[in-house]
FIKOLZA-1660 file (N, C-alpha, C; in steps of 0.1 Angstrom, whole numbers, plus 5000, padded with zeros to 4 digits):
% residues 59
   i   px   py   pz ch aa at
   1 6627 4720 8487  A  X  N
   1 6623 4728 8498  A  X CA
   1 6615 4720 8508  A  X  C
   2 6618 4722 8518  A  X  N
   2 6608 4719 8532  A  X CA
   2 6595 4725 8534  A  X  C
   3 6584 4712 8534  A  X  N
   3 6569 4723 8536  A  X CA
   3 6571 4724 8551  A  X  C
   4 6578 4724 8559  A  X  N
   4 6576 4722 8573  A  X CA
   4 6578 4739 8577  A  X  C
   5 6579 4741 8595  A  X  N
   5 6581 4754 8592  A  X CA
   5 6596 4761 8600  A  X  C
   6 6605 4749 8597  A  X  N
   6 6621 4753 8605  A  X CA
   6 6629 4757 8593  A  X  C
   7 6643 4764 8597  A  X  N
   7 6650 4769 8587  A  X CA
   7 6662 4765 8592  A  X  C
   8 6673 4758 8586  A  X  N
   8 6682 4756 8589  A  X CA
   8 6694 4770 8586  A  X  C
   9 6701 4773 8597  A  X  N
   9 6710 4782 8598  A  X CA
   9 6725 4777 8595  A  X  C
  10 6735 4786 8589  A  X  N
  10 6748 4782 8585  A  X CA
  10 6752 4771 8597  A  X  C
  11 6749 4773 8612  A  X  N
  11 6757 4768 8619  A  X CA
  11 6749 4758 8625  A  X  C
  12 6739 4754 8620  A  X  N
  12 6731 4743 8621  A  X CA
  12 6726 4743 8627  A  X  C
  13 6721 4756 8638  A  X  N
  13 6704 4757 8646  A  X CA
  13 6697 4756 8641  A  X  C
  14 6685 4754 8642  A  X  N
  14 6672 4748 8633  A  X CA
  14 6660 4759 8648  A  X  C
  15 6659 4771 8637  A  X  N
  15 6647 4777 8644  A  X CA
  15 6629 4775 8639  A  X  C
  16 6624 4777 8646  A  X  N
  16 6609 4774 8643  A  X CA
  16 6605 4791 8643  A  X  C
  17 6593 4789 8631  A  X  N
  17 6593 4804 8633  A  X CA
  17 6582 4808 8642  A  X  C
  18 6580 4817 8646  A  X  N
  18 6575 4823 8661  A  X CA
  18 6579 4814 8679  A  X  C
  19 6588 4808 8677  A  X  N
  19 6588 4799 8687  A  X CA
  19 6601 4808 8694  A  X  C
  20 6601 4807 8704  A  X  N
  20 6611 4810 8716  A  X CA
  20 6624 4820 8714  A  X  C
  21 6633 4810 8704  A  X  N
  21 6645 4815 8700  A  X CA
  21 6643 4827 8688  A  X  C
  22 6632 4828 8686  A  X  N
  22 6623 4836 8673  A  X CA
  22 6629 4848 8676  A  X  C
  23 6623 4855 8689  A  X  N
  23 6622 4867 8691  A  X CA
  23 6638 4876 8699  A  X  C
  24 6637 4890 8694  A  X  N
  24 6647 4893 8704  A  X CA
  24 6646 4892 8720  A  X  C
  25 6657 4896 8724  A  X  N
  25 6657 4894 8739  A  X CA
  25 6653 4909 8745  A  X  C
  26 6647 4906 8755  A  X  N
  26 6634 4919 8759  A  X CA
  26 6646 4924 8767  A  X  C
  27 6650 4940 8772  A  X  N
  27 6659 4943 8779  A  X CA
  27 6652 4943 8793  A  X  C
  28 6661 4943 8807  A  X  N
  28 6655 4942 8817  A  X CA
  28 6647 4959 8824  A  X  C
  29 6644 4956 8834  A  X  N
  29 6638 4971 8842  A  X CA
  29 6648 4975 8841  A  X  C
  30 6664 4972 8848  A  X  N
  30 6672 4978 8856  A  X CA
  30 6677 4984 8837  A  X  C
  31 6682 4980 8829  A  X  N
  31 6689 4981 8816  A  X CA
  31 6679 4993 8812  A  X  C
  32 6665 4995 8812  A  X  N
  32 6658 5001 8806  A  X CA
  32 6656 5016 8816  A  X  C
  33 6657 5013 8827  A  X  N
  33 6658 5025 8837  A  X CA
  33 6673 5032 8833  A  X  C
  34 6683 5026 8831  A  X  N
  34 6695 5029 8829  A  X CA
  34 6692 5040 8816  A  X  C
  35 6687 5034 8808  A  X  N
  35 6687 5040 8794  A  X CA
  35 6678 5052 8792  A  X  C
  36 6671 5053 8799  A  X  N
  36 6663 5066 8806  A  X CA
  36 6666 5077 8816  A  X  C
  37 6678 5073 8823  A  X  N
  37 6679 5081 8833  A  X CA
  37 6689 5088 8830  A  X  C
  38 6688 5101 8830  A  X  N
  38 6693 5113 8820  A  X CA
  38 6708 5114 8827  A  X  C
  39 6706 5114 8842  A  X  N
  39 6725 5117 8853  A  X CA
  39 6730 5102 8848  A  X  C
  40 6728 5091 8846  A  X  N
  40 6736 5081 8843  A  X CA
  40 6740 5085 8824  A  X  C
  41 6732 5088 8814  A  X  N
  41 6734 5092 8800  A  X CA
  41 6745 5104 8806  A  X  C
  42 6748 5113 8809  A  X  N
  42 6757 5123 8811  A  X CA
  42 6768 5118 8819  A  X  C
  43 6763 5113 8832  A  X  N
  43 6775 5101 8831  A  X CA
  43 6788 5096 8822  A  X  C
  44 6778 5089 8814  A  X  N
  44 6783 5081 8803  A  X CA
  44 6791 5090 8790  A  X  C
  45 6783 5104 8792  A  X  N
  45 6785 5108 8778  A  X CA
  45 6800 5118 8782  A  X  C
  46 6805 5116 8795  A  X  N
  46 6820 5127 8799  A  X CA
  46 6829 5116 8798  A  X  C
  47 6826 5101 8807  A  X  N
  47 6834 5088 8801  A  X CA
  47 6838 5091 8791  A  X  C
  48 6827 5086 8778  A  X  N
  48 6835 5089 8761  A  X CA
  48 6841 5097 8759  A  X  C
  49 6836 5112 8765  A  X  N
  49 6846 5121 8758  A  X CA
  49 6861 5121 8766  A  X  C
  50 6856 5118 8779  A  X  N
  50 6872 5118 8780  A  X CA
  50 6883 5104 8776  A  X  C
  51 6875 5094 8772  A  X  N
  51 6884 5085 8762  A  X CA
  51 6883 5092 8747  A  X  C
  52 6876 5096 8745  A  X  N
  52 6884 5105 8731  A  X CA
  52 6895 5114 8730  A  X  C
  53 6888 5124 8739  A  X  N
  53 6900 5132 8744  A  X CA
  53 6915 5124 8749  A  X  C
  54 6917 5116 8755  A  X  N
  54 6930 5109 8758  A  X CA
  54 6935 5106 8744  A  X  C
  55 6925 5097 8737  A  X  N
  55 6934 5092 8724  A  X CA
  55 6940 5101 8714  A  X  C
  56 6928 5114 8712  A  X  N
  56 6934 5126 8703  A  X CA
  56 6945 5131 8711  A  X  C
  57 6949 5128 8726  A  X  N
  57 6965 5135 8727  A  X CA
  57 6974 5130 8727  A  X  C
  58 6969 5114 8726  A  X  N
  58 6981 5104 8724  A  X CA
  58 6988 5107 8707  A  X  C
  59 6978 5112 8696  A  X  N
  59 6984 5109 8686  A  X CA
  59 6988 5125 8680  A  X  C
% end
C-alpha cells in the first residue's frame, strides 16, 4: 500500500484527496434558478408527459 495520499483509478487518474478534482461540480445560478422555478418544472413536466403519451400510442 501507498502511505502517500493519491488513489489510483481503473483508468489511471491519480486523485488527491480533498484536492480540486475531489469534489462535485457546484451547479450554476442559471441551472439552480431553473430547478426552482415552478412555470419552467411544469413546463417540463407536459414535455414528458406528452413523450409518454406518444409512445403508449405508438405501441
Amino acid at each position: 500500500m501507498n502511505d502517500d495520499d493519491t488513489s489510483a483509478t481503473n483508468s489511471g487518474d491519480i486523485r488527491t484527496q480533498y484536492g480540486q478534482s475531489y469534489y462535485p461540480p457546484v451547479p450554476t445560478r442559471f441551472t439552480q434558478a431553473l430547478r426552482t422555478n415552478l412555470l419552467w418544472q411544469f413546463l417540463r413536466f407536459l414535455v414528458i408527459n406528452a413523450r409518454m403519451l406518444r409512445m403508449v400510442r405508438k405501441h
